[in-house]
C-alpha positions as CSV (number, residue, x, y, z in Angstrom):
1,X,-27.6,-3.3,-59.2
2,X,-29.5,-0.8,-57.4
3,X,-27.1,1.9,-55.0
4,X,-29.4,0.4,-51.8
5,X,-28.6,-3.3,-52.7
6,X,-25.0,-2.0,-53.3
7,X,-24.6,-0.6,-50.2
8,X,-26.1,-3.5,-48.5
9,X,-23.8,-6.1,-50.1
10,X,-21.2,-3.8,-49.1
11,X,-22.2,-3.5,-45.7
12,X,-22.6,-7.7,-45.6
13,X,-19.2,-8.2,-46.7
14,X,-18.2,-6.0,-44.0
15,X,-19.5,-8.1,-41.2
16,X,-18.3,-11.2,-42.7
17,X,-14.6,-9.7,-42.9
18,X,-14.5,-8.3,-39.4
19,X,-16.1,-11.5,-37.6
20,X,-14.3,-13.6,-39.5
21,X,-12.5,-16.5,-37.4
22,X,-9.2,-15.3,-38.3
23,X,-7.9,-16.3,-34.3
24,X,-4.5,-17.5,-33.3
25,X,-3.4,-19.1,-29.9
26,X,-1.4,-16.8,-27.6
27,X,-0.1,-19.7,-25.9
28,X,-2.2,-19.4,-22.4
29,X,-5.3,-21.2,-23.2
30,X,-6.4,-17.5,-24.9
31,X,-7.1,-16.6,-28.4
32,X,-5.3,-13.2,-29.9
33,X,-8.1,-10.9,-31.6
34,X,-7.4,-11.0,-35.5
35,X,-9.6,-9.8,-37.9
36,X,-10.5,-7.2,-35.2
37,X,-7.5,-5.7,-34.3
38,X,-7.6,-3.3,-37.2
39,X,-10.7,-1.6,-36.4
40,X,-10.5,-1.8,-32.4
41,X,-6.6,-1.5,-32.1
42,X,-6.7,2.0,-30.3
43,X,-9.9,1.4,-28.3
44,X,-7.8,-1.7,-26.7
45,X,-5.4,0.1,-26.0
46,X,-6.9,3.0,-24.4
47,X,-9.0,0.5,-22.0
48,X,-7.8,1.1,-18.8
49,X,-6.0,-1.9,-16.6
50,X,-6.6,-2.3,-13.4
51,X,-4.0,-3.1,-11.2
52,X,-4.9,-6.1,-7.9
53,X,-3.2,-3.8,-5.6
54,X,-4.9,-0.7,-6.7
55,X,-7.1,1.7,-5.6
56,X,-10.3,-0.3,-6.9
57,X,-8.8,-3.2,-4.9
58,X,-8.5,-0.9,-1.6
59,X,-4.3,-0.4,-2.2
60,X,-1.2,-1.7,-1.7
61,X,-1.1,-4.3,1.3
62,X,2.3,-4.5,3.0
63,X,3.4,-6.8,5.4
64,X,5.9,-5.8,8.1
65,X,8.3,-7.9,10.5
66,X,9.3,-6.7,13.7
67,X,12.7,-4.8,14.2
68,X,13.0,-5.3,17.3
69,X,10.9,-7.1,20.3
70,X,11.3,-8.0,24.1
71,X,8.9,-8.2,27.1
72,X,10.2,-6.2,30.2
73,X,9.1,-7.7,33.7
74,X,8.5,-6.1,36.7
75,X,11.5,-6.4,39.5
76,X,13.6,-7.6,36.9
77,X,16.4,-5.2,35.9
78,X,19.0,-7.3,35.0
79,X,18.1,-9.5,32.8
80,X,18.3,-9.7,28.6
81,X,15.0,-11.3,27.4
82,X,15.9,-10.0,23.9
83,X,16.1,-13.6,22.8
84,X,12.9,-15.3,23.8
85,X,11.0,-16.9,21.7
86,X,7.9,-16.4,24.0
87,X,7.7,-13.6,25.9
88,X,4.8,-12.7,27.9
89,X,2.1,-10.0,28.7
90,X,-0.2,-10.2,31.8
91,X,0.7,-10.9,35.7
92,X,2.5,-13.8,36.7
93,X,3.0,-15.8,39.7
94,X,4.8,-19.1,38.4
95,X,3.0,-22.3,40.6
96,X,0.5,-20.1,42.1
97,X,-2.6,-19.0,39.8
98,X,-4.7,-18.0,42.6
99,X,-2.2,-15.4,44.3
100,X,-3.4,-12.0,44.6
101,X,-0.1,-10.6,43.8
102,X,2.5,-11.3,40.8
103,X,5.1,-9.8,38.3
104,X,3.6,-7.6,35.7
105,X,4.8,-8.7,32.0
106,X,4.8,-6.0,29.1
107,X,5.9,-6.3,25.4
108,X,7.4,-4.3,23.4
109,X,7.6,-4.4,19.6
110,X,8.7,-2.0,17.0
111,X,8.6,-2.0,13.0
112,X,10.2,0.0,10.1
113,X,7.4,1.7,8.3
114,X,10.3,3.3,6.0
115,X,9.8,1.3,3.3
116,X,6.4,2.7,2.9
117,X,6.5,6.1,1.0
118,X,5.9,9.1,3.0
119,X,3.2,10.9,0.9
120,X,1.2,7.2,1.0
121,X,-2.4,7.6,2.4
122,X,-2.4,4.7,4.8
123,X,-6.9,3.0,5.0
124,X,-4.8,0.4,7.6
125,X,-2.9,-1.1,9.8
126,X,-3.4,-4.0,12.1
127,X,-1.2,-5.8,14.4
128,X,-0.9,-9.5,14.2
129,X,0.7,-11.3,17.0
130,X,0.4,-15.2,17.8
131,X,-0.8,-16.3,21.1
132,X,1.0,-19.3,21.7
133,X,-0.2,-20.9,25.3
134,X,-1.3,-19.2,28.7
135,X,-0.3,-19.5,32.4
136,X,-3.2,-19.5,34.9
137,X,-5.5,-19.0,31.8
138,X,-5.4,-15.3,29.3
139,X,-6.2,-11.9,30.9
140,X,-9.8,-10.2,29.9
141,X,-8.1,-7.6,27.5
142,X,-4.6,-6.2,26.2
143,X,-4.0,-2.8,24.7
144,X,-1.4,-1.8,22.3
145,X,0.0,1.8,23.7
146,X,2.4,4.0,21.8
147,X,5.9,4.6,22.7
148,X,7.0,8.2,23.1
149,X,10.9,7.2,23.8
150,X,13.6,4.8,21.7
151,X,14.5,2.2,24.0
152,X,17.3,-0.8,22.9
153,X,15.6,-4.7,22.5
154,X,17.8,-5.6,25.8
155,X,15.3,-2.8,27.9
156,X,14.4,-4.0,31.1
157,X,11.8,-3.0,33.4
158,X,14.5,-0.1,34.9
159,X,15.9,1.1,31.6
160,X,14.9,1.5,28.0
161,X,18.7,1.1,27.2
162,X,21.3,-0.7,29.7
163,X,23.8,-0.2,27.4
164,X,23.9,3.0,27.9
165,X,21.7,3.9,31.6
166,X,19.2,4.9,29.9
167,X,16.3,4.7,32.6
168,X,12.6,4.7,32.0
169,X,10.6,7.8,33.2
170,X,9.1,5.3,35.3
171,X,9.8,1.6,36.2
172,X,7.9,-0.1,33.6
173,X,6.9,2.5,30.9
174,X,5.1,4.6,32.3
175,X,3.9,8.5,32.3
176,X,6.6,10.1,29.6
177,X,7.5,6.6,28.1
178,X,4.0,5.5,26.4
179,X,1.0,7.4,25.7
180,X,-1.4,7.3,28.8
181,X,-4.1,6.8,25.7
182,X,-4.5,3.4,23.9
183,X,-4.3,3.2,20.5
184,X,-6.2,-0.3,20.3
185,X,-7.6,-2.8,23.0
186,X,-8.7,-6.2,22.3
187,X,-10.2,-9.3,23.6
188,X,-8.2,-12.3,24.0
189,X,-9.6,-15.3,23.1
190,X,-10.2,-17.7,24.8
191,X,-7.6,-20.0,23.2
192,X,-4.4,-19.8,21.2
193,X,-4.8,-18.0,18.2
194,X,-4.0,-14.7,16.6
195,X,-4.8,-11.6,18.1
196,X,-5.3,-8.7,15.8
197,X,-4.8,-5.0,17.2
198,X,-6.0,-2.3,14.9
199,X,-3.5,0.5,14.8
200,X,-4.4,2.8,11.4
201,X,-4.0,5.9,13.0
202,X,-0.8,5.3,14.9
203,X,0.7,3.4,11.6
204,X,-0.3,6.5,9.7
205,X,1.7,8.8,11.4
206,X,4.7,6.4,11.6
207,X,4.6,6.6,7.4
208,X,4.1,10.2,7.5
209,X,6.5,11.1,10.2
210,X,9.1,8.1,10.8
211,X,11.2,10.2,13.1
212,X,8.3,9.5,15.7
213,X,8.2,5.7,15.3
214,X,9.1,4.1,18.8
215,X,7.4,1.3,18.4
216,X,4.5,0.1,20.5
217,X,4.0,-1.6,24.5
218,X,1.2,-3.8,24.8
219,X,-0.1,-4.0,28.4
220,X,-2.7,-6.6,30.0
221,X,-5.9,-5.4,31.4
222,X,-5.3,-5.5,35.5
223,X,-6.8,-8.5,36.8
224,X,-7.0,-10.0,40.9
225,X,-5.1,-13.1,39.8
226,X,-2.3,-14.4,37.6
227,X,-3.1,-14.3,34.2
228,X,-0.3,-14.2,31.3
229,X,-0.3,-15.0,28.0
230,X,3.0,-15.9,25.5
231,X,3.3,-15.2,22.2
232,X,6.0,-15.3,19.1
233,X,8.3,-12.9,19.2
234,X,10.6,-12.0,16.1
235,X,12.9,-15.0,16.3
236,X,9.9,-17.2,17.0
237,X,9.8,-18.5,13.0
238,X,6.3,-18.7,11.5
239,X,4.9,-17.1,14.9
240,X,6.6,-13.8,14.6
241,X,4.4,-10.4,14.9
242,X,3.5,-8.7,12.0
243,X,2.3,-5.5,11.1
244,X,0.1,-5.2,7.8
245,X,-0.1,-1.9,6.1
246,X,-2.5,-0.8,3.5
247,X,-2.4,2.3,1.5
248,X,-2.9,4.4,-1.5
């Protein structure tokens, strides 16, 4: 035998050996490389794996419950509404939808970003509250404002902490309690439904700097008439707000 046709045959048997059929079930439906393995062992496992929550699938999303949540209303400065299931934002005037004058609702809401490491580079963060019914039909627009004080979940529309006469800086959060600024305004819809509030750059700094982290008010555009909405607060089960973090 010539060395070409030696070489050849050699080269043929080879082929044959390496695609040979030599396949065994891996017990998922899948096959487990045989005859290959040998030659492609260390490329396999050099391949890199990508991970679903990775960076080529825009990070790790975490979902955040509520700590604490109650809506404050204006005149009252009594009363716990720690415990609603429903509390309200917008102006109310129960029975009368076309008074010019009414109660102002506000919510408040904070979350535990903790949990998220400090160093993480956050591409997200969006508020996701329920809108359960209205009362005299939803206001235009709400906006989510920061908190720059703690307050307790029993705050009222006096104080950010009865328990211990802690007042607001003004009735109501006001100048000194929230940031003048919003951090996200929205449109309500037009019927019940979830109302998303993007807040990446405040939910950023509340993984970066936790210390800061007071939480959020959300406030109803001013309208001429009564117009609230409800929605699910934390111990409003399957309705509760959420806050969902992505990052790197």
């Amino acid at each position: 035998m010539s060395a070409w046709a030696q070489i050849g045959w050699t080269l043929s048997l080879l082929v044959v050996v390496g695609c040979s059929d030599d396949t065994t079930s891996n017990g998922d439906g899948g096959k487990d490389i045989g005859g290959l393995d040998a030659v492609h062992e260390g490329v396999l496992k050099d391949m890199p794996v990508t991970d679903s929550t990775g960076p080529d699938q825009g990070g790790i999303s975490k979902t955040l419950t509520a700590i604490r949540d109650t809506d404050i209303v204006e005149g009252n400065c009594n009363e716990d509404r720690s415990a609603l299931t429903e509390p309200g934002i917008g102006l109310r005037n129960p029975g009368n939808c076309s008074a010019t004058s009414g109660s102002k609702y506000h919510y408040l809401v904070k979350f535990d970003a903790s949990s998220i490491p400090s160093t993480a580079s956050v591409s997200s963060a969006v508020l996701k509250l329920q809108y359960t019914k209205d009362e005299c039909g939803p206001p235009a627009k709400i906006s989510a404002h920061a908190m720059l004080v703690d307050w307790a979940e029993m705050a009222t529309w006096c104080d950010a902490n009865p328990t211990t006469s802690t007042t607001w800086a003004q009735q109501g959060t006001g100048t000194g309690d929230r940031d003048v600024a919003a951090a996200a305004t929205v449109v309500v819809p037009a019927q019940p439904g979830e109302i998303a509030l993007d807040l990446t750059s405040l939910g950023a700094s509340w993984v970066s700097s936790g210390g800061s982290n007071h939480g959020v008010v959300i406030i109803a555009e001013t309208t001429a008439t009564p117009k609230l909405i409800r929605i699910g607060s934390r111990e409003n089960a399957g309705k509760e707000p959420k806050l969902v973090v992505t990052y790197k």
